[in-house]
C-alpha positions as CSV (number, residue, x, y, z in Angstrom):
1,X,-12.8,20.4,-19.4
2,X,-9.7,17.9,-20.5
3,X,-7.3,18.3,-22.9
4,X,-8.1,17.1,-26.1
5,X,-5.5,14.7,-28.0
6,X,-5.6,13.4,-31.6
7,X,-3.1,11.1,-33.2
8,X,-3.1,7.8,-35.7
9,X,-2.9,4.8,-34.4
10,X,0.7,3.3,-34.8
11,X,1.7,0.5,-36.8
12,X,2.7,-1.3,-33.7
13,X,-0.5,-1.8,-32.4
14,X,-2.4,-2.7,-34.6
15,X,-5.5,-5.5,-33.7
16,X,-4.8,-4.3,-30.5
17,X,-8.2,-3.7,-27.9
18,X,-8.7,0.6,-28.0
19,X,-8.1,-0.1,-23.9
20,X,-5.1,-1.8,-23.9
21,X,-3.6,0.6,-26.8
22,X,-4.8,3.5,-24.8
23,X,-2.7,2.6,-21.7
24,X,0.2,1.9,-24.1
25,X,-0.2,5.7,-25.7
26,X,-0.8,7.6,-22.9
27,X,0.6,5.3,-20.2
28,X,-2.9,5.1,-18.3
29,X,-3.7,1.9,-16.6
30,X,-6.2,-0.2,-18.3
31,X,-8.9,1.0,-15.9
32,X,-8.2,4.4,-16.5
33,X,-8.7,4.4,-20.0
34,X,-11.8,1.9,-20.0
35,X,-13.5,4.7,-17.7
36,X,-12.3,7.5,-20.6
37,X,-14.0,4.8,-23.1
38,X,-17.3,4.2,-21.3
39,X,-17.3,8.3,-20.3
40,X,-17.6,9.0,-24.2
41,X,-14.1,10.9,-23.9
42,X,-12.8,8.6,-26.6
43,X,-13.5,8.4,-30.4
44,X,-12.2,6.4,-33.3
45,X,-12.2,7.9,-36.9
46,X,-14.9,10.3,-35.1
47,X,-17.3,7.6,-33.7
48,X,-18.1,6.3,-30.1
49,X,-16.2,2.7,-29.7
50,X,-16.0,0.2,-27.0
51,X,-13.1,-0.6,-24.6
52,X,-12.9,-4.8,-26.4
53,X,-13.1,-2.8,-30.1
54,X,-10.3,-3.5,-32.1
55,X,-8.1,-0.7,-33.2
56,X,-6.2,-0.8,-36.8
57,X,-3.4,1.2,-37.7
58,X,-3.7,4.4,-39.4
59,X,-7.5,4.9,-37.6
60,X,-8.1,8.2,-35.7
61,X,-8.4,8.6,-32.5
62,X,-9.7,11.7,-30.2
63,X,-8.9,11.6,-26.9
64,X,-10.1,14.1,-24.1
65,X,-7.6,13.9,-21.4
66,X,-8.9,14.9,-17.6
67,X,-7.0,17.3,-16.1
68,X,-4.8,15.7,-13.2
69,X,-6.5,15.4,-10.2
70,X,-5.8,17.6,-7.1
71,X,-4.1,16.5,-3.8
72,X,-6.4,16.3,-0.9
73,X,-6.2,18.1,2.2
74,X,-6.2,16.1,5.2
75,X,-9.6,16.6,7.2
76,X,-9.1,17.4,11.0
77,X,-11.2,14.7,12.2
78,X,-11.0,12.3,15.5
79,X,-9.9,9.0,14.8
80,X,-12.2,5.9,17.1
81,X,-9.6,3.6,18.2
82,X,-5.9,5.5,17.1
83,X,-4.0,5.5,20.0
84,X,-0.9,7.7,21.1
85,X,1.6,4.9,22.7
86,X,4.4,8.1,22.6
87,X,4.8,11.9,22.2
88,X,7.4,14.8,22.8
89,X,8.3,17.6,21.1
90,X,9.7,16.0,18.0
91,X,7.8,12.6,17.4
92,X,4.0,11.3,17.9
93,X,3.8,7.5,18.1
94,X,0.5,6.1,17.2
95,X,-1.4,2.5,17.4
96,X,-2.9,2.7,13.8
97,X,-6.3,1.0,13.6
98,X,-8.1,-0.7,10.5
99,X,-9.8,1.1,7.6
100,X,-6.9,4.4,8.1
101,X,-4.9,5.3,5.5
102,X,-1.7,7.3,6.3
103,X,-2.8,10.4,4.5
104,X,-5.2,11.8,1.9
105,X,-4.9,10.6,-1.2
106,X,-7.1,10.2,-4.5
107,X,-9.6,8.2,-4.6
108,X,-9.4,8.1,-0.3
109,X,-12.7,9.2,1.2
110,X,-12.1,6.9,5.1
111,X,-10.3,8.5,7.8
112,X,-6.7,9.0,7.9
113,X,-3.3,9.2,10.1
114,X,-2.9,12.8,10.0
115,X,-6.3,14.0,9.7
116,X,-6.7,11.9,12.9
117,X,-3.4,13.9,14.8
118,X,-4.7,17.2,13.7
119,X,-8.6,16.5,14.9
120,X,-7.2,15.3,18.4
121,X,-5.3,19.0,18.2
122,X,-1.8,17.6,17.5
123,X,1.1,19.4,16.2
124,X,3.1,17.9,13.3
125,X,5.3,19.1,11.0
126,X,5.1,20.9,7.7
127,X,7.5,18.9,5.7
128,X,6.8,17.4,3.2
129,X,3.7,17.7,0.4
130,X,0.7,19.3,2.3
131,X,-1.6,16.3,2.6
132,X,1.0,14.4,3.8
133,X,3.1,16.7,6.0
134,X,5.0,15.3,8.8
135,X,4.4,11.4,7.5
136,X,7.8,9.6,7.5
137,X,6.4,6.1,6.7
138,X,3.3,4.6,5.5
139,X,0.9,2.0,6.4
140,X,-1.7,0.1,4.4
141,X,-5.0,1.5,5.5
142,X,-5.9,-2.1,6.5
143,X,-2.6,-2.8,8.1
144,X,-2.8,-2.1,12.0
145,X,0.2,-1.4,14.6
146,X,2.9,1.0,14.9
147,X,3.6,4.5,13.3
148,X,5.3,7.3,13.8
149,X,4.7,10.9,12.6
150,X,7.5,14.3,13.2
151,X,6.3,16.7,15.0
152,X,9.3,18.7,14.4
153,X,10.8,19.8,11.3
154,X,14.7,18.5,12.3
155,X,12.6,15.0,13.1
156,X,10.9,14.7,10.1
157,X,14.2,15.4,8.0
158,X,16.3,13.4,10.4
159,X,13.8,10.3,9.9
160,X,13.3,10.4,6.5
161,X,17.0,10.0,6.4
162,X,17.1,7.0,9.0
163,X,14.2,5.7,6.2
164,X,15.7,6.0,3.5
165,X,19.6,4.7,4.7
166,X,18.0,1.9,6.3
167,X,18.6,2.5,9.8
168,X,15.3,1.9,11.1
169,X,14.0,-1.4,12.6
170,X,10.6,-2.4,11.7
171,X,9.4,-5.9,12.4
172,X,6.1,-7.1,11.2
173,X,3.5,-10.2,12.5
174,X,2.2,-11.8,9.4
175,X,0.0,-15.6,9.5
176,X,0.9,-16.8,6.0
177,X,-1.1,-19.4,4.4
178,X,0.9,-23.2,4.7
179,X,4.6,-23.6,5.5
180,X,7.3,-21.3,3.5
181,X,10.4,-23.1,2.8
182,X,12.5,-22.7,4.2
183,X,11.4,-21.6,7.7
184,X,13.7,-18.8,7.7
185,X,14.5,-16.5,4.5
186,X,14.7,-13.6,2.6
187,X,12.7,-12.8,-0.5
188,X,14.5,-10.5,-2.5
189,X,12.2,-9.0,-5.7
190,X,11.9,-5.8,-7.4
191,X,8.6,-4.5,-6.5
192,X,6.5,-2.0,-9.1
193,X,2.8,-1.6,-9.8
194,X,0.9,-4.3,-11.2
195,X,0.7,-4.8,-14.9
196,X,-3.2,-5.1,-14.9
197,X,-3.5,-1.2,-13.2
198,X,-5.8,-2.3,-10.9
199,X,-4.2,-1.2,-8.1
200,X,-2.5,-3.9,-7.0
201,X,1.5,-4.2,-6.6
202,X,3.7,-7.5,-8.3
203,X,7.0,-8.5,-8.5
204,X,8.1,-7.1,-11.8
205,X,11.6,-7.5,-13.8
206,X,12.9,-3.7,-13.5
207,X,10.7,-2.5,-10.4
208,X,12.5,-0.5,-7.3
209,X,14.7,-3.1,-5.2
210,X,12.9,-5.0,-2.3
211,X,13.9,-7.4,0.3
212,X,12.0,-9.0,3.0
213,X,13.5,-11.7,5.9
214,X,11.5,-13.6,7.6
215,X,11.5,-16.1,10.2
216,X,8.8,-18.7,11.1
217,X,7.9,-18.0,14.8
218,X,5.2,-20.5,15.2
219,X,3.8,-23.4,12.8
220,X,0.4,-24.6,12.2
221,X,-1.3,-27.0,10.7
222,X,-2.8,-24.6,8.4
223,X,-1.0,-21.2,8.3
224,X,2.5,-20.0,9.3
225,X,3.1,-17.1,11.9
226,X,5.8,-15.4,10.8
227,X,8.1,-12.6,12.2
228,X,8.8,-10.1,9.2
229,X,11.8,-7.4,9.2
230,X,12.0,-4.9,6.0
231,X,14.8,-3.7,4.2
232,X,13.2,-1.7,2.4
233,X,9.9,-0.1,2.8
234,X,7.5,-0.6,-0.5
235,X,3.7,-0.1,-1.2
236,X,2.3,-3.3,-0.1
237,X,5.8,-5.3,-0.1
238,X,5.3,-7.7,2.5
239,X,1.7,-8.6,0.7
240,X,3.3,-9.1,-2.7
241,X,6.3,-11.2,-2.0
242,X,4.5,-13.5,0.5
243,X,2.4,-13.9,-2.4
244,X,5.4,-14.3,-4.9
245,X,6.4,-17.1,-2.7
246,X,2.7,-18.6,-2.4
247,X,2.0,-17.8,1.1
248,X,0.0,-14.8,1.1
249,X,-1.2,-13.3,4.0
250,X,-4.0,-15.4,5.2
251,X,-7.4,-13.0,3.9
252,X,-5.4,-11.4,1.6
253,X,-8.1,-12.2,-0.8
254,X,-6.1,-9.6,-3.4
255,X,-3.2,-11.1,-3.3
256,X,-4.5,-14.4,-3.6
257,X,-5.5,-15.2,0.2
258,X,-7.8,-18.5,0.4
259,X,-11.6,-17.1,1.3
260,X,-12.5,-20.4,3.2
261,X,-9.4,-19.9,5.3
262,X,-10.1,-16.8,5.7
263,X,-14.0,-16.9,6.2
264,X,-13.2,-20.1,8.8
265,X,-10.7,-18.1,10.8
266,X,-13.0,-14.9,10.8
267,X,-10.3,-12.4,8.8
268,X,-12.4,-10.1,7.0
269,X,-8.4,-8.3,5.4
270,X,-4.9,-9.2,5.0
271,X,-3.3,-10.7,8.7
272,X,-0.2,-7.9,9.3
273,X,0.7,-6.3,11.9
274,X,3.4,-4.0,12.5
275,X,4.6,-5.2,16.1
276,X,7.6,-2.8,16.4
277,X,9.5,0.0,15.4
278,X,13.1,1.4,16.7
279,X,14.8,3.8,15.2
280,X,17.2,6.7,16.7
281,X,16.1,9.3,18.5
282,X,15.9,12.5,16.0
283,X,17.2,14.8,18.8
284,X,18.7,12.9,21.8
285,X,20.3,10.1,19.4
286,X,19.0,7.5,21.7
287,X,17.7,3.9,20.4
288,X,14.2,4.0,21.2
289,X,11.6,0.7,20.5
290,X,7.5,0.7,20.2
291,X,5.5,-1.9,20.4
292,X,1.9,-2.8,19.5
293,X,-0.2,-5.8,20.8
294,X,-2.4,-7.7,17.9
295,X,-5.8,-6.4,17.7
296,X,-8.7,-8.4,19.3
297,X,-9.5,-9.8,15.0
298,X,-6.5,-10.7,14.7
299,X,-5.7,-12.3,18.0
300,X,-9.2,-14.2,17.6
301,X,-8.4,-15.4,14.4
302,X,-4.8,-16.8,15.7
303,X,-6.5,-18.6,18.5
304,X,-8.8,-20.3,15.8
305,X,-5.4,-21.4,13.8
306,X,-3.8,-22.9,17.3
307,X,-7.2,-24.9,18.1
308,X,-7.1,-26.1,14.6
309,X,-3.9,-27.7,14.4
């Protein structure tokens, strides 16, 4: 059972829709508080209302607030087609496949990074929140390539450092719809969620600091192949500001991706791929580089782009 909540609606939102002045009370997303609506968790001057209802100042509302939802655990389960490229005592290098998240999280029922390490009887470390121990850096679930996990707890401290001070290299393969201008650049945009709540990241005035450089390594007549390096490491950041700068991912259909490009080339989810990632060595201090080769989609769909043009 929630938590119920009842307050007047403020002056300042009044003729608002009850889902929009929902989010702005409670700071749900939209979504959220639509599902609260249509789940009969909501009432205005003690009657059943609709998420597009109108709310006027001074009117009642009863709210019954879910209690917060709690953190998976990571289930130990073999991952088909996550490789090892690397392991000692302190790191575990993997070849991340599509449709794996990182690491549990709400809302996640697919495989997963860690899950994936533990099933094959790997060893990682216990930093960090438990569904998400020994994870340094992230993925998108349907981003493939290179990741590395600490084994060790001076690695996983040690690398989270190297994260978070910027000393890590990691260089992305992205085919961008059309031709960025220039051919060479940096995007540089805060990065927060996106205003809508659906899940989605945007370039927002007052998000956290972002900046991408890119550099155009081959051109075609439809799509760009570009070489990405991050500065920084946000949710979805190369997907949003290659969308800022209208060339999205080709079959990025969220971030506005073309589907007849997409469909035509045979990319069923964003095309990114992390080629490479060099950082120090958390306990010898040696510079060490992993690679990863495209997977066989997105290799396929690159070949289509080259015969095209």
């Amino acid at each position: 059972m929630g938590e119920l909540r009842s307050l007047p609606v403020p002056d300042g939102l009044e003729g608002e829709r009850l889902d929009a002045a929902l989010a702005r009370l409670f700071g749900f997303s939209r979504t959220r508080a639509a599902e609260l609506i249509s789940a009969g968790d909501v009432q205005v001057d003690g009657s059943a209302a609709a998420k597009s209802d109108r709310v006027h100042a001074g009117a009642w509302l009863d709210v019954v607030i879910p209690p917060p939802p709690t953190m998976p655990v990571p289930v130990a389960e073999p991952v088909p087609g996550m490789r090892v490229l690397y392991e000692d005592d302190d790191i575990i290098v993997i070849d991340k496949p599509i449709g794996v998240a990182a690491h549990p999280t709400v809302g996640w029922t697919g495989p997963t990074v860690l899950g994936g390490l533990l099933g094959a009887g790997h060893r990682v470390a216990t930093s960090g929140a438990s569904e998400r121990q020994g994870i340094i850096h992230r993925l998108d679930a349907n981003t493939t390539g290179v990741m590395a996990v600490a084994k060790s707890e001076m690695a996983y401290s040690r690398l989270k450092r190297a994260f978070k001070e910027r000393t890590v290299e990691k260089h992305y393969h992205a085919l961008v719809q059309g031709h960025p201008d220039p051919l060479r650049g940096t995007v540089d945009a805060p990065i927060d969620r996106h205003p809508s709540g659906d899940g989605r990241f945007a370039v927002v005035a007052g998000g956290k600091p972002s900046i991408t450089h890119y550099d155009t390594v081959e051109a075609f007549r439809a799509a760009s192949l570009l070489d990405v390096k991050l500065e920084t490491g946000r949710t979805h950041q190369i997907r949003v500001h290659m969308s800022a700068i209208r060339h999205p991912c080709v079959g990025d259909l969220a971030y506005g991706a073309d589907p007849t490009l997409a469909a035509r080339l045979g990319v069923t989810r964003q095309w990114l791929h992390a080629v490479s990632l060099a950082f120090d060595h958390p306990s010898s201090g040696e510079w060490v580089t992993f690679t990863s080769d495209y997977p066989e989609e997105l290799a396929r769909a690159l070949d289509r782009v080259r015969a095209e043009s």
